[in-house]
C-alpha positions as CSV (number, residue, x, y, z in Angstrom):
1,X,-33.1,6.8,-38.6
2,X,-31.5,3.3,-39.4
3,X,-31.9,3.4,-42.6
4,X,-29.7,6.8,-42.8
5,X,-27.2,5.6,-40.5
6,X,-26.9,2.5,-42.6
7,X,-26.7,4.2,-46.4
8,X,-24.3,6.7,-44.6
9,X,-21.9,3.2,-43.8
10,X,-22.4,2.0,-46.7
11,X,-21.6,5.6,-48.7
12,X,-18.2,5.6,-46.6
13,X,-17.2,1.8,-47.3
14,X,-17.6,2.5,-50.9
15,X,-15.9,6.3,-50.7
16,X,-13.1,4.4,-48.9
17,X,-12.7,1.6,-51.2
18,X,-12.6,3.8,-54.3
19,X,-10.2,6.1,-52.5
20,X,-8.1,3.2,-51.2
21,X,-9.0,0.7,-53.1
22,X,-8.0,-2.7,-52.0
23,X,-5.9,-1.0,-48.5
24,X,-9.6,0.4,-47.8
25,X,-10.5,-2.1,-45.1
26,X,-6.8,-2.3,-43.6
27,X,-7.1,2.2,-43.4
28,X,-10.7,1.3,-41.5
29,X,-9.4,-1.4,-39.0
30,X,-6.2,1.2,-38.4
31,X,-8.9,4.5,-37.9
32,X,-10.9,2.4,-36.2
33,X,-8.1,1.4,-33.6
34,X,-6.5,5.0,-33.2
35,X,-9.7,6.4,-32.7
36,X,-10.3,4.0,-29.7
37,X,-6.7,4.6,-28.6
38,X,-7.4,7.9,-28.7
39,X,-10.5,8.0,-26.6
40,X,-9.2,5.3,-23.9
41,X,-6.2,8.0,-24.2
42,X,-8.6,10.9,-22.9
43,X,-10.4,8.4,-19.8
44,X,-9.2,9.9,-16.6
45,X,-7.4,7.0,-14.6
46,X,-9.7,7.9,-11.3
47,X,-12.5,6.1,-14.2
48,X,-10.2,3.0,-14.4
49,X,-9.4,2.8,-11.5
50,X,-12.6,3.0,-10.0
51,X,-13.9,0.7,-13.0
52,X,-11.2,-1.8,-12.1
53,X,-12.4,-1.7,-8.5
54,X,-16.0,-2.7,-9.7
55,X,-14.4,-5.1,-11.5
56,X,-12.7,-7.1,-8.3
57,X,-16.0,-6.1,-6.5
58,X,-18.2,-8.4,-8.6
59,X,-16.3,-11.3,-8.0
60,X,-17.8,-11.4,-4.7
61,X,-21.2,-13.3,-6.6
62,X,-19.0,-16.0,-7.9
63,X,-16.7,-16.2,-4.9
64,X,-20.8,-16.7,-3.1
65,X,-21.6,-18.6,-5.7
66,X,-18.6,-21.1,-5.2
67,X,-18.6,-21.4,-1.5
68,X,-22.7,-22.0,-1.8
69,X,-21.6,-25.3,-4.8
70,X,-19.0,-26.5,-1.7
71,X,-21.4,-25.8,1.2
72,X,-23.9,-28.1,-0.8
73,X,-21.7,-30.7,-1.8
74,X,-20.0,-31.1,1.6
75,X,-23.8,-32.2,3.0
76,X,-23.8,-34.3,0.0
77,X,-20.5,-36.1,1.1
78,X,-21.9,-36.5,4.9
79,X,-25.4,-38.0,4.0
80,X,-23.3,-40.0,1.2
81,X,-21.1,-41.1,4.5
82,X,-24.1,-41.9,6.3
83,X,-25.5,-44.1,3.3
84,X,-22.9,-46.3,3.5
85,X,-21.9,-46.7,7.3
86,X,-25.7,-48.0,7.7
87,X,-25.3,-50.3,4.6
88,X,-22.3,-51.4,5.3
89,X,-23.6,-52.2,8.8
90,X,-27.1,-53.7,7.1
91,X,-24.7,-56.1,4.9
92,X,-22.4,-57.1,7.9
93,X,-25.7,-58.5,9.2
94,X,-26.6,-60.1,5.8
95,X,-23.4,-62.3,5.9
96,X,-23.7,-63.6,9.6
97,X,-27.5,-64.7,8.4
98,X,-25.8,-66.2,4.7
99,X,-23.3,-68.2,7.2
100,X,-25.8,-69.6,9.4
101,X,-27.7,-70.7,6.9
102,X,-25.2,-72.5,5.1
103,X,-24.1,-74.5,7.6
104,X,-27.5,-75.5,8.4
105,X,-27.9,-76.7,5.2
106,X,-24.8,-78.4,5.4
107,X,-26.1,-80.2,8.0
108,X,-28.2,-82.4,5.8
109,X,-31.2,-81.9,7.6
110,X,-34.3,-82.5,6.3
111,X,-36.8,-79.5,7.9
112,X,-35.4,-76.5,9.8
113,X,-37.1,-74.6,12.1
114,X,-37.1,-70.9,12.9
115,X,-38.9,-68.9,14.9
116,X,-41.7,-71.4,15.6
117,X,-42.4,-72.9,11.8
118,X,-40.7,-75.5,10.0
119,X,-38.7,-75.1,6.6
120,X,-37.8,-78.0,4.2
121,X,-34.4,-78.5,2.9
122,X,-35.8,-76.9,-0.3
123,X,-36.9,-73.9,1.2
124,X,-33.8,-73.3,3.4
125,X,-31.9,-73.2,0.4
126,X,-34.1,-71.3,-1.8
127,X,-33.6,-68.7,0.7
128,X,-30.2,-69.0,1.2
129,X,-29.9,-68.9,-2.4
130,X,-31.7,-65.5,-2.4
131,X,-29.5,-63.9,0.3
132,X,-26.9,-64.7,-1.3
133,X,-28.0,-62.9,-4.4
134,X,-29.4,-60.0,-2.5
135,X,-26.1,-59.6,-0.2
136,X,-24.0,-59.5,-3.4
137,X,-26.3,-56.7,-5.2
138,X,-25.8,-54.7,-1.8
139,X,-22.1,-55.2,-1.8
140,X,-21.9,-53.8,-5.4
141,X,-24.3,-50.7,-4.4
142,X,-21.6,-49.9,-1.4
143,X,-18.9,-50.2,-3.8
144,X,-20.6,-47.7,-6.8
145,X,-21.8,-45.2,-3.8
146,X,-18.0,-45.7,-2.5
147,X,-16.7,-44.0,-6.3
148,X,-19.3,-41.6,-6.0
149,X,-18.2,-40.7,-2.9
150,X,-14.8,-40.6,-3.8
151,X,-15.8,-38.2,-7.1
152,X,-17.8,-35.8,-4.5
153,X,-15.1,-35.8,-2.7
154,X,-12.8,-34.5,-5.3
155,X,-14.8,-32.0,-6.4
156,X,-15.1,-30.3,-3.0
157,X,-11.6,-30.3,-2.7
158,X,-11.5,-28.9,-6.1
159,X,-14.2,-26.5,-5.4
160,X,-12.4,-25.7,-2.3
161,X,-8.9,-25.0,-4.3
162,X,-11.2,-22.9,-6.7
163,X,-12.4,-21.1,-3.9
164,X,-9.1,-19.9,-2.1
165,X,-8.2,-19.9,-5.3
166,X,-10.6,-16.7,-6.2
167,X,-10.0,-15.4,-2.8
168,X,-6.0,-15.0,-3.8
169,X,-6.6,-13.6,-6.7
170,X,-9.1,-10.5,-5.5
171,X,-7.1,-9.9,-2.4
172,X,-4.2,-9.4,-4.9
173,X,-6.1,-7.3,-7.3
174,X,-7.2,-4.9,-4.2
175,X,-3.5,-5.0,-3.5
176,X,-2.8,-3.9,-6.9
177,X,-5.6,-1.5,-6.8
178,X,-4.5,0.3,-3.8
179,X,-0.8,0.5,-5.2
180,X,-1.9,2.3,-8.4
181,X,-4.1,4.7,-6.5
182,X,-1.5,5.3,-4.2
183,X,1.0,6.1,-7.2
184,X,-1.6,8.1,-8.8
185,X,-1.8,10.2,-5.9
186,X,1.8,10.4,-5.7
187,X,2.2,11.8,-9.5
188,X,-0.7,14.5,-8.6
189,X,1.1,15.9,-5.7
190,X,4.0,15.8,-7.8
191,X,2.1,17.6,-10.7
192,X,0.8,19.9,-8.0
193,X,4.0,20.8,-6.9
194,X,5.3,21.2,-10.4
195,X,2.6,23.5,-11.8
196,X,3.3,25.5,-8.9
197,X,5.0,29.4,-9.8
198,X,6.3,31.0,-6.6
199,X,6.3,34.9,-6.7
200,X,9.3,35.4,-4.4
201,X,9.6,38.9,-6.1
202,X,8.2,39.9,-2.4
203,X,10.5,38.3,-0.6
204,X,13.5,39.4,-2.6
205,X,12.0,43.5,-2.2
206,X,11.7,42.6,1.8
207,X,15.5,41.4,1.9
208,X,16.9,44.3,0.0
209,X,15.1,46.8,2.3
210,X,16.2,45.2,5.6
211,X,19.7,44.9,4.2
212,X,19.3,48.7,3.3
213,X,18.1,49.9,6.9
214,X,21.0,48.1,8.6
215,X,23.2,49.7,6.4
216,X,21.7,53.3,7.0
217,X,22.1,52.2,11.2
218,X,25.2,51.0,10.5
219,X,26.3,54.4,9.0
220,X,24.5,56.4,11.5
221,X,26.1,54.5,14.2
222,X,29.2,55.4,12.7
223,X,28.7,59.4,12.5
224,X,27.9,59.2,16.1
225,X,31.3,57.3,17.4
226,X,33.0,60.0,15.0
227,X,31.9,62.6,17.0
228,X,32.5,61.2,20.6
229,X,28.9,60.3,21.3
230,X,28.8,56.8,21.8
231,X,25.6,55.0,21.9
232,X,24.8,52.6,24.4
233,X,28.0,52.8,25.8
234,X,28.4,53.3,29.9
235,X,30.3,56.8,30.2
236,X,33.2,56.5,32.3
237,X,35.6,59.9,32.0
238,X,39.0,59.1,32.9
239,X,40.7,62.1,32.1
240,X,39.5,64.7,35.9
241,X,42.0,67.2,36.0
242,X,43.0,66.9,40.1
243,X,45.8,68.5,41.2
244,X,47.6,66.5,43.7
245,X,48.2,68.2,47.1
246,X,51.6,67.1,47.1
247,X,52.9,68.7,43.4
248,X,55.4,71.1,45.0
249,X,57.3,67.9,46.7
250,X,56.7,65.9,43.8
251,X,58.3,68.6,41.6
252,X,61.1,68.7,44.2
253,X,61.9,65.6,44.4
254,X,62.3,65.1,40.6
255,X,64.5,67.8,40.0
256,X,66.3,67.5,43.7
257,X,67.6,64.1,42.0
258,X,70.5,65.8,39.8
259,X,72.4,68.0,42.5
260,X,75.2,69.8,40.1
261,X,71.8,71.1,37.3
262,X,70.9,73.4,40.4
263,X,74.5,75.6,40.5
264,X,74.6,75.9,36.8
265,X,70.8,76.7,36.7
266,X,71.7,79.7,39.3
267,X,74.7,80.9,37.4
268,X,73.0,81.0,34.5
269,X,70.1,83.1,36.1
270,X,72.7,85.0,37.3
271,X,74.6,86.1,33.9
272,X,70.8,86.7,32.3
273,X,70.1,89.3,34.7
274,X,73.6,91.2,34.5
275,X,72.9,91.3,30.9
276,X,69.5,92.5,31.5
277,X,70.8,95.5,33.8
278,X,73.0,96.3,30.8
């Protein structure tokens, strides 16, 4: 199966360099690069998005790892602390013994005596001579565990910087994260809501026929007021025919208001029925 795959490569460098010729590798590198474009181009952005999530998520080892490397070199710092508190406290001692010592030899004694034995001159010395030597050796162990000290110390506080350091940058990412998967969502409803086709064909049919049936009531309505019958209307008839008891007075009084019609009214009844007996 390798063996195919590999004469098929090598069949399509040499197609492409005799087709190409010396542009063949330069038409490769750009095929090769569209055709990744093109593939990244079809990755849903859910993928990287969740991908980049996995990404932030495995910092968490090193983030472990780099508060374990602190945790281990802050005990280093305190025992280192420790070291040289007691030597420090060990040589103190050493140079109250050294001055003693010297000033007994200074005395120009010829034996000392300590705890119960005697010492010659000689011997004093010798030791004294050896303290000396020993207290200076200490002093220059203190002073190399004092740089190392100093180093350790550095590198925690470096460690530490790296640390909150690391701690910054995935809490950003996250923030980062939740942005573009907020935006993504946003552009989806927004898609949603685009792709959307509302039929309002319905609605427009439903209008029209309510706007129809008030205009048929409306005309109806109107057909009734034309012929007197008024709907939902109180009937109240104002036009009773009463006679009034009182019409013959009322009559009289009227016409009793121009005194000199009455004579000529009389005469003139008079002269109709004289022509009528004619």
């Amino acid at each position: 199966m390798f063996k195919k795959v590999l004469i098929g490569a090598v069949g399509t460098v040499v197609l492409s360099t005799l087709v190409f010729g010396r542009d063949a590798i330069s038409y490769l590198k750009t095929a090769g690069s569209s055709a990744r474009d093109a593939i990244k181009a079809e990755v849903p952005i859910e993928f990287e998005i969740q991908r980049a999530r996995d990404m932030v998520a495995n910092l968490i080892p090193d983030i472990r790892k780099c508060m374990h490397v602190i945790a281990e070199e802050e005990v280093s710092v305190e025992q280192l602390n420790q070291e040289i508190a007691a030597a420090e406290g060990n040589l103190n001692k050493q140079k109250e013994e050294i001055l003693a010592l010297r000033k007994h030899v200074d005395s120009g004694k010829s034996t000392y005596q300590y705890a119960s034995r005697s010492y010659s001159a000689n011997e004093v010395k010798r030791d004294l001579a050896l303290r000396f030597e020993r207290f200076k050796t200490a002093e220059s162990t203190i002073a190399s565990k004092r740089q190392i000290l100093t180093a350790r110390e550095k590198s925690v506080t470096a460690a530490r910087e790296k640390l909150e350091g690391m701690i910054a940058s995935k809490r950003s990412l996250e923030v980062q994260i939740e942005n573009l998967d907020a935006r993504m969502k946003t552009i989806q409803a927004a898609q949603t809501a685009s792709s959307v086709q509302l039929d309002d064909s319905q609605l427009a049919r439903a209008k029209k026929l309510i706007g129809d049936l008030n205009k048929q009531m409306d005309v109806a309505q109107k057909m009734l007021d034309a012929d007197g019958k008024f709907v939902g209307l109180i009937p109240v008839d104002t036009t009773t025919n009463i006679v009034p008891e009182d019409l013959s007075r009322q009559i009289d009084e009227y016409f009793g208001k121009d005194k000199d019609a009455e004579p000529a009214a009389q005469a003139g009844d008079k002269s109709v029925a004289d022509r009528g007996s004619l």
